[in-house]
C-alpha positions in Angstrom: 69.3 -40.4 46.3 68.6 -36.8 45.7 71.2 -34.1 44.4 72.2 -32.1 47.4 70.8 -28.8 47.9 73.9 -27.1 46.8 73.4 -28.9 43.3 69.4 -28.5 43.5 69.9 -25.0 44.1 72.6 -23.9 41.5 70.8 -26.3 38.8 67.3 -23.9 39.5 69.0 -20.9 39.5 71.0 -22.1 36.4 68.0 -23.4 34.8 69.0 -26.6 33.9 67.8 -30.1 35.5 69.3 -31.2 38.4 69.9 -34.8 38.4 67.6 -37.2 40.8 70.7 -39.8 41.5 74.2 -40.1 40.0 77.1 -43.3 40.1 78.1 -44.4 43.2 80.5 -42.8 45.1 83.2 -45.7 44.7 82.4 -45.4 41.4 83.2 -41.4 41.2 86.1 -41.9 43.1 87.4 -44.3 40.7 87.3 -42.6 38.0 88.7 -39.0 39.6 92.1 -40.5 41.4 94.7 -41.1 39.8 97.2 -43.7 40.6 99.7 -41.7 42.2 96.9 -40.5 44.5 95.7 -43.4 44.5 98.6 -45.6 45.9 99.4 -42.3 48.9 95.9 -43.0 49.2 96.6 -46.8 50.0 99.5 -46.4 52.4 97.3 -44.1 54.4 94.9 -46.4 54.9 97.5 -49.5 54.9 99.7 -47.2 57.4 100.0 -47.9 61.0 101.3 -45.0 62.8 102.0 -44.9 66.0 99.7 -43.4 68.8 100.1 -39.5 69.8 100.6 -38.5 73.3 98.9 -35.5 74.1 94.9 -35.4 75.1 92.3 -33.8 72.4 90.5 -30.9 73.5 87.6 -31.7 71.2 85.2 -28.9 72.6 88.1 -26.1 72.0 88.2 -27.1 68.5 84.5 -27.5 68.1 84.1 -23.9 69.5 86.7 -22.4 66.9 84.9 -23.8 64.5 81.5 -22.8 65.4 83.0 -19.1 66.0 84.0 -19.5 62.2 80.7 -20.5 60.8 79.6 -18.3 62.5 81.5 -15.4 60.9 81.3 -16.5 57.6 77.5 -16.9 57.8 77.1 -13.2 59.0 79.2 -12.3 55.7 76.9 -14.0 53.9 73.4 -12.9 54.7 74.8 -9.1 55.5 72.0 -7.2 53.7 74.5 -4.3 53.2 76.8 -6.0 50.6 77.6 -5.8 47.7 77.8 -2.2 48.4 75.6 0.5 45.8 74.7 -2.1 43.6 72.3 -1.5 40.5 70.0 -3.4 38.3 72.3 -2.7 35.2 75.2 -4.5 36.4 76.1 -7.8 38.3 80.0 -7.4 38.4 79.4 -5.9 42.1 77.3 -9.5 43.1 80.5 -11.8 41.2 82.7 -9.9 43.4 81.0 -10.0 46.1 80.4 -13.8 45.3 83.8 -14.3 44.8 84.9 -12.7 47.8 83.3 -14.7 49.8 83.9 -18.0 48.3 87.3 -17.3 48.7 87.2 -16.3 52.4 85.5 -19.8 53.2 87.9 -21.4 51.3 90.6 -20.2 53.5 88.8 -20.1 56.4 87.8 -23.9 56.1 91.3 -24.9 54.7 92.6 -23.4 57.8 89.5 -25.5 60.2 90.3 -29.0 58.5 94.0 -28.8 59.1 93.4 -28.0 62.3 91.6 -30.6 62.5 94.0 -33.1 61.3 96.9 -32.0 63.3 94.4 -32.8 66.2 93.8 -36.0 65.2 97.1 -36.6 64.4 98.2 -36.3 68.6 95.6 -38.9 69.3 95.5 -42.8 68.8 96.7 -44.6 65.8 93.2 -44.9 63.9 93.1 -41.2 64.7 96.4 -40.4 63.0 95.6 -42.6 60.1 92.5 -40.8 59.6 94.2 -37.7 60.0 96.1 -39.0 57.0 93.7 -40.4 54.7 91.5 -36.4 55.1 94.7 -34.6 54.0 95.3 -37.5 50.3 91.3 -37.1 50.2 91.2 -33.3 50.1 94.6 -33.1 47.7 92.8 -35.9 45.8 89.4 -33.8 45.5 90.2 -30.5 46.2 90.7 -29.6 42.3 87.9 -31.0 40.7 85.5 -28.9 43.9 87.5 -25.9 42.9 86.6 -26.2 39.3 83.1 -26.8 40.2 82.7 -24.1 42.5 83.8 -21.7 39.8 80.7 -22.3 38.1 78.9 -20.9 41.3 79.2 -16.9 40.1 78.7 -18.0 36.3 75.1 -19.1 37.1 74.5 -16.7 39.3 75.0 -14.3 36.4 73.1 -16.0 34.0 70.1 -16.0 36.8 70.5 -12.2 37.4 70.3 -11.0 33.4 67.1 -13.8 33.2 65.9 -11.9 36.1 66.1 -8.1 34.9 64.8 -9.2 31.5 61.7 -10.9 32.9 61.1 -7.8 35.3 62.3 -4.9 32.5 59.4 -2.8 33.1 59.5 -3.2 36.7 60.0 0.2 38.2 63.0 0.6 40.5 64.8 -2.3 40.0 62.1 -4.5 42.5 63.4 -7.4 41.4 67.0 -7.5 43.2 66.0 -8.2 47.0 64.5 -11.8 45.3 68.2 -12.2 43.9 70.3 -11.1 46.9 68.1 -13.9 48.6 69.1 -16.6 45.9 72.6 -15.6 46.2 72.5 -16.0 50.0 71.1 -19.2 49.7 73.6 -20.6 47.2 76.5 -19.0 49.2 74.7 -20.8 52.1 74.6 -24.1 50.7 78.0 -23.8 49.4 79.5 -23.0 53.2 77.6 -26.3 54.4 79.2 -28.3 51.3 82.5 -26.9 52.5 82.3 -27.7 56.4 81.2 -31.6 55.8 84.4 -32.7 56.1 85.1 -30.5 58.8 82.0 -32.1 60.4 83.1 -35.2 60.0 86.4 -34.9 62.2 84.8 -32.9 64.7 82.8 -36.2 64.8 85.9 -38.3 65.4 87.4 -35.8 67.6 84.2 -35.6 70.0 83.9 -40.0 70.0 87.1 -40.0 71.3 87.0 -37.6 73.4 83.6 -39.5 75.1 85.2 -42.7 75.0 88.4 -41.1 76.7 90.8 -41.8 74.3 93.8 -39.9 74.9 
């Protein structure tokens, strides 16, 4: 299998390989939980809990999170930001990078345990799943942190490779090609970052075809 984009993309801009296949995911998971992790992880899963007793409104919470993507993605790709930025410098971009990377983090923390709580009033494989997400993301959630801290280091590194190759370019021509690489990257990164929320929307919307209360 392919790297994802988010990996092809940082790994070009970072000029470095991106790899064509990596373990397994069992295998990856092995190795990154722990065994206190791992045994909260096992009572989720060996957990029965016992059915909620309100309905799911799964296209309200499919809505909010649209209206959020969409907000984040006009952050993104604003052509406006950073503000009076120059060729010398790329301390406005890592801000700006930053910035944003932190407002999708909160905004898509906020999204999946919504999510969960959601899940949580519905049937028993519902709740359970509700359960697993929230060991999964405290599992996860600090080796993705640590990764996507890289995300403004490479960026950097692209930007001086940049001005260097294009130093006797006049008026700094070179930067709407970066503000597009960044946009992309920051765009890749929001998709990374809503797969899980995807993927309870999904069990939220079954259930709510099948009529599960």
């Amino acid at each position: 299998m392919s790297a994802p984009a988010f990996v092809r993309l940082l790994a070009r801009l970072g000029d470095i390989g991106a790899p064509s296949a990596g373990p397994a995911l069992s295998e990856q998971l092995g190795q990154w939980i722990d065994w206190n992790r791992a045994i909260a992880l096992s009572r989720a899963l060996d957990a029965a809990p016992p059915p909620g007793s309100f309905p799911i409104q799964a296209e309200g919470e499919a809505a909010a999170c649209a209206r959020v993507r969409t907000t984040l993605q006009t952050a993104i790709t604003r052509t406006d930001k950073p503000a009076h930025p120059t060729g010398e410098d790329f301390a406005p971009f890592r801000r700006h990078c930053v910035d944003l990377q932190r407002s999708m983090l909160a905004s898509t923390g906020q999204l999946r345990g919504r999510l969960r709580d959601a899940l949580a009033t519905g049937s028993s494989d519902q709740a359970r799943l509700a359960e697993v997400d929230a060991v999964m993301e405290m599992t996860l959630s600090p080796r993705e942190h640590a990764l996507l801290a890289t995300t403004p280091i490479l960026l950097g590194q692209h930007f001086e490779r940049l001005k260097r190759a294009n130093a006797e370019a006049p008026d700094d021509a070179w930067l709407p090609s970066f503000r597009r690489d960044l946009q992309d990257v920051l765009l890749a990164e929001l998709d990374v970052r809503f797969h899980p929320i995807e993927a309870l929307l999904a069990a939220l919307r079954t259930s709510h075809a099948s009529g599960t209360p």
